[in-house]
Phi, psi and omega in degrees: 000318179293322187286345175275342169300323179307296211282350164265334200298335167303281188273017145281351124343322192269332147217202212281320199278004160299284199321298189264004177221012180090321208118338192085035184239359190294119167313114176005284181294342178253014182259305172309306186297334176269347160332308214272310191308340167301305159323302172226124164217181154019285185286337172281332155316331197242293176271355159305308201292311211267352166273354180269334157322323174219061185191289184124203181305338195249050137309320177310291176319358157287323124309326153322300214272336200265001188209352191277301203277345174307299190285343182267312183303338173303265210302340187281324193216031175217329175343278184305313174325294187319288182313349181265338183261029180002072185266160183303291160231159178303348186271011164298316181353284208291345192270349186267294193286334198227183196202148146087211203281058116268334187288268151038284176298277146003296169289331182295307164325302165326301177311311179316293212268000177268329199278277214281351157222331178316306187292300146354283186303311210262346175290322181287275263260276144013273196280335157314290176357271194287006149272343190282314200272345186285318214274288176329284221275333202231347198103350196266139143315135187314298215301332196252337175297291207291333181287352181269312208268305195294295174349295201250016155284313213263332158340263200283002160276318175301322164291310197256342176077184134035264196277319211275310179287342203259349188259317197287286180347318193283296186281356165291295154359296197291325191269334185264321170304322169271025164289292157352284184323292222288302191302327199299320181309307201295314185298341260218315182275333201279345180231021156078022174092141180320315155339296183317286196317266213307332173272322172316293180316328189267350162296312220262322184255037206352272176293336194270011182256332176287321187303332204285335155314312181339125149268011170229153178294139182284166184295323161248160167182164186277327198257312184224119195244171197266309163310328157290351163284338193262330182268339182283310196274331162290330151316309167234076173217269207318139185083331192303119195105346181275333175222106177301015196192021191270190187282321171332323189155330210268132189239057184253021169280319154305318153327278182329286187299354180279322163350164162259332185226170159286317190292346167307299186310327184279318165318300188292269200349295191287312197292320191318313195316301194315309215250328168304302181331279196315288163339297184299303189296330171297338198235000179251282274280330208274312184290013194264357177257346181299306180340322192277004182231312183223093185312341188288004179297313214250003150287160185304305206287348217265133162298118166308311201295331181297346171357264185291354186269325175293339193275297147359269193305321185294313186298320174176183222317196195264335171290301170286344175278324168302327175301323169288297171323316153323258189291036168252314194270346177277336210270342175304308164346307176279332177272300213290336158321312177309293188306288196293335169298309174309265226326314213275318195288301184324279173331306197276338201269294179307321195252271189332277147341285171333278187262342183284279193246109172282309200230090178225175167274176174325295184339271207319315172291315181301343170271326185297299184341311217274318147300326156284345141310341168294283222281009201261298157337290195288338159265355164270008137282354165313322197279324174293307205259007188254298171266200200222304184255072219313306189302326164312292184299317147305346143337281178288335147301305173246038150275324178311289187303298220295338171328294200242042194307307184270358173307324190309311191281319175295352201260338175252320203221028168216128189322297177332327169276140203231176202273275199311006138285341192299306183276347173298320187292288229296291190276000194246321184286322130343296177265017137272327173295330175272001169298272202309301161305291183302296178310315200285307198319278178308330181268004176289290182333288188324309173090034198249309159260209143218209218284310187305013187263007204243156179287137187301180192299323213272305186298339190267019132322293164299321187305289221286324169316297210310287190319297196274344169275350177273321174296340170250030196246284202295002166250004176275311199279002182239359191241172180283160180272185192294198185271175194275308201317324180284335186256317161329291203271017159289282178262039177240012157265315142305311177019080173285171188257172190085203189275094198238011227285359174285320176294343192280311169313307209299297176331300167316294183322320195274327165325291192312311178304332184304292202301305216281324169314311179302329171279312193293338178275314194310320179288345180273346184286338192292283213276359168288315178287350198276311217282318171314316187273000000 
């Protein structure tokens, strides 16, 4: 890894769009493949694996729901779009669609919460992971798992830029995939084939071991319910694709902008889909047999997430378990790389640059960039040693993000919507969530209800969406809309999908009026020219 940082450190050197965007020249397909690797490291390992403990075969649909129809709703209707308005980072965005101090606001925000906690929490949320997969199989303490991990992420990305990640990624993969591979076969041989298993389970944990076959969610369960499967995909589908930058997780505004083309972009959407499937499935699908080796998995007090590094070590031999473990610290590698290259491009481009140092040189943003990989670092260590449970923390992301989820989309496809419905989703939709959540939260603490009085997590999903799309539907519809001049030079740049259609008239008109002078001289000039000649 480090050596691909050497051999990139020249041409990620030479200005900001190399280090953070490749140069715009990275191929679809390796822009996907380094996606879905953003994606599922460790922490999928740690935490998938550890719900298939106590859920089962239809764990899957906990990825599904949150990402299959979500990354194809990307490429179908937001891909090109992104990529045609070939901006720096996606948070240019607001300053394009909207005008004066809501747009202002709205990037700054964005920016605060993408740099100093999205990236932060998930970056952390990465390397807890891979404390998690250490502790079981080798014995290492988190302080000595990050000195083995941390270094040498933050090494060849300070280096290399970019460019640099998206190529370390192709060979983490490779490594991390035949790691995976090895345990799911050897657990897969060790009970005698799925036949077995699925007959083992129902012996041994009788109904909740026939339930753990299902490949769909029941209707009831305690932990995934067929509605929470339902709260994942509406949580993150509606809206999706609309903001290149939310707190759920998804960093693909850099994907996109990196593209060689728009159709390169829509090309990352389908391989990310294809190959995170694939991933995921390598690394939850195996733990669904762990129960059977060590039943305290399926207890309250038991960490779960330990799941797969005990299933590792029991499986195998000293060879293959270094390959696995290998491609357990590469694919952490790879988000965290990931994660601190966004993370970074953000501060400095959204914060920095934006509001500090407006006018500075190349030099001077390419050293600020390298430092705020620092501070991005110091705070998900922070994140390592502060939580516990990966599901938590994904949980609270995405009640946090899904609050203003469908504003992504109005925002791209209804003329109407405006910077102040824009900040009604963002802030009003926050502070419904700590209404909901956060309240609910305080009043179990309290003892004023009690916890079973309260909703599961998948209904205050729906509640707080519910809540913040009625309020900025009702501040789009009571306040004026942008100016013709801001929604004109939108969509004769962009010519989006949806409801545009007094602007889409106006945009035409004014092209034909563009036109018609020019014809009316080119036909007039012709019998003037005849009678000279």
């Amino acid at each position: 890894m480090l050596g691909i940082g050497v051999y990139y450190r020249r041409f990620a050197g030479k200005n900001l769009d190399n280090y953070f965007l490749a140069g715009r020249s990275v191929p679809g397909w390796l822009n996907g493949v380094s996606y879905s690797a953003a994606l599922v490291s460790a922490d999928a390992a740690c935490g998938y694996g550890g719900l298939a403990t106590v859920t089962g075969a239809f764990v899957c649909w906990w990825y599904l729901s949150r990402f299959a129809l979500a990354l194809f709703v990307g490429a179908v209707l937001f891909a090109v779009f992104w990529r045609r308005l070939g901006l720096f980072t996606s948070l240019e965005f607001y300053e394009l669609r909207f005008a004066g101090r809501p747009a202002a606001m709205m990037r700054l925000w964005i920016a605060f919460r993408t740099s100093c906690i999205a990236m932060p929490a998930w970056t952390g949320v990465t390397l807890l992971a891979a404390c998690k997969i250490m502790e079981p199989v080798a014995g290492m303490s988190k302080t000595t798992t990050l000195l083995w991990v941390v270094p040498v992420s933050f090494l060849y990305v300070f280096m290399a830029g970019y460019k640099g990640v998206v190529i370390s990624n192709l060979v983490q993969m490779a490594v991390f995939t035949l790691g995976t591979l090895a345990v799911a076969l050897l657990t897969l041989i060790h009970f005698g084939g799925p036949t077995a298993l699925a007959a083992r389970l129902a012996a041994e944990l009788g109904p909740a071991g026939v339930e753990m076959t299902r490949v769909t969610p029941p209707i009831e369960h305690e932990v995934f319910p067929l509605a929470a499967a339902l709260a994942w995909l509406i949580g993150q589908t509606v809206g999706y694709g609309g903001d290149a930058a939310p707190m759920g997780g998804a960093v693909e505004g850099q994907r996109i902008l990196s593209t060689r083309s728009p159709r390169e972009a829509v090309t990352m959407y389908v391989v990310t889909a294809a190959t995170m499937f694939l991933f995921v499935l390598l690394v939850s699908l195996p733990c669904v047999a762990a129960p059977l080796l060590w039943p305290q998995l399926r207890s309250e007090g038991f960490d779960r997430e330990l799941a797969y590094g005990m299933l590792m070590k029991q499986m195998l031999p000293s060879g293959l378990l270094g390959l696995a473990v290998a491609g357990m610290l590469a694919g952490v590698m790879s988000t965290v790389s990931d994660n601190l290259n966004f993370g970074s491009q953000v501060m400095l481009s959204d914060l920095y640059q934006r509001w500090i140092k407006p006018a500075a040189s190349q030099a001077h943003y390419m050293a600020a960039g390298k430092v705020c990989l620092a501070i991005i670092l110091a705070m998900a260590l922070l994140v390592v040693y502060r939580v516990q449970l990966l599901f938590k923390v994904a949980v609270f992301m995405l009640q946090l993000s899904a609050a203003e989820l469908p504003a992504n989309w109005a925002q791209w496809w209804w003329w109407r919507f405006n910077g102040k419905a824009r900040l009604a989703a963002s802030f009003g939709g926050a502070a419904i969530f700590c209404i909901v959540v956060l309240g609910s939260e305080a009043l179990v603490a309290a003892g004023l209800v009690q916890q079973s009085q309260v909703p599961p997590w998948w209904w205050q999903t729906f509640i707080v969406m519910g809540l913040t799309t009625a309020l900025w539907v009702t501040v789009a519809l009571l306040t004026e809309p942008e100016s013709d001049e801001i929604l004109d030079r939108f969509y004769a740049r962009v010519q989006p999908l949806g409801s545009w259609g007094p602007v889409r008239r106006r945009v035409r008109f004014g092209a034909l009026q563009a036109e018609t002078p020019a014809a009316t001289a080119h036909y007039g000039a012709s019998p003037v020219q005849t009678v000279a000649l």
